[in-house]
N, C-alpha and C positions, 0 to 999 in steps of 0.2 A: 346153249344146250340146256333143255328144260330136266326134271326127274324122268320125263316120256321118253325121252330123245337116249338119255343113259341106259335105262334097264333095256332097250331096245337094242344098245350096243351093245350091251352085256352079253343077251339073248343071241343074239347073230355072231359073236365072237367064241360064244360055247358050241353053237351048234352048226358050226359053217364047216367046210368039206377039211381032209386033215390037211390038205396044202395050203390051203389058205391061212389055218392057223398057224403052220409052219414057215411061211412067207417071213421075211426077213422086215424088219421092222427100223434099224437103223441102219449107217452110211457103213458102221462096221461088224453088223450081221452080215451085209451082199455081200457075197463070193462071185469073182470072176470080175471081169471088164476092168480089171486094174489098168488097161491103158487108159483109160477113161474117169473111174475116180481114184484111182489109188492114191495116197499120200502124197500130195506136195502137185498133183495135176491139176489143171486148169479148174475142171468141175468143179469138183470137189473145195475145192479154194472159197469156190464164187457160192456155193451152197452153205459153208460154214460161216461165211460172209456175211451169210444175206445178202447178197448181189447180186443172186438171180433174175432176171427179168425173163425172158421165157425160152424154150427148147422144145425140138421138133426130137423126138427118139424116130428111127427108123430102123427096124434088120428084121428078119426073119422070127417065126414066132418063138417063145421058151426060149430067149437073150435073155429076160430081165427087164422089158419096156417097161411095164406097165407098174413092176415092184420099185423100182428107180423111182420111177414118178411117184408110189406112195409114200416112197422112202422120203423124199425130197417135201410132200406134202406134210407129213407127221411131223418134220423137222423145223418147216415152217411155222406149224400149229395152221395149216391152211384146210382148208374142205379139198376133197380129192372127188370128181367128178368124170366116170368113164364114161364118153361120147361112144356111139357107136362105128363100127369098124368102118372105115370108108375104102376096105379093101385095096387091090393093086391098081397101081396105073402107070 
């Protein structure tokens, strides 16, 4: 990440909609799906692990799909990249 690539995140981090600033950032900012990472669950294990290899999120929209996956991204230090929807089937 160059000085371009920073004031750009800067830029989009001040001025991006208030939900998205408000999006939860780490594993214990997320609220909810404690079946899933809460303390001592499988996920969550393999995320503080780093033993992640890869996951398929699927449910209904406003779960958390997509915050999970940044969460998990940030925590990585990985690039986080949203494909477009490939809808129901």
């Amino acid at each position: 990440m160059d000085l371009f690539d920073q004031h750009l995140k800067k830029i989009e981090e001040t001025q991006a909609p208030l939900a998205a600033r408000m999006r939860p950032r780490t594993l214990d900012e997320f609220v909810g799906q404690d079946h899933i990472i809460g303390l001592g669950r499988l996920l969550r294990r393999a995320i503080s692990l780093d033993q992640l290899s890869s996951v398929i999120f699927c449910g209904p929209p406003g779960t958390g799909k997509t915050t999970l996956a940044r969460v998990i991204a940030n925590r990585e230090q990985r690039d986080f990249v949203r494909c477009c929807n490939l809808g129901r089937i």
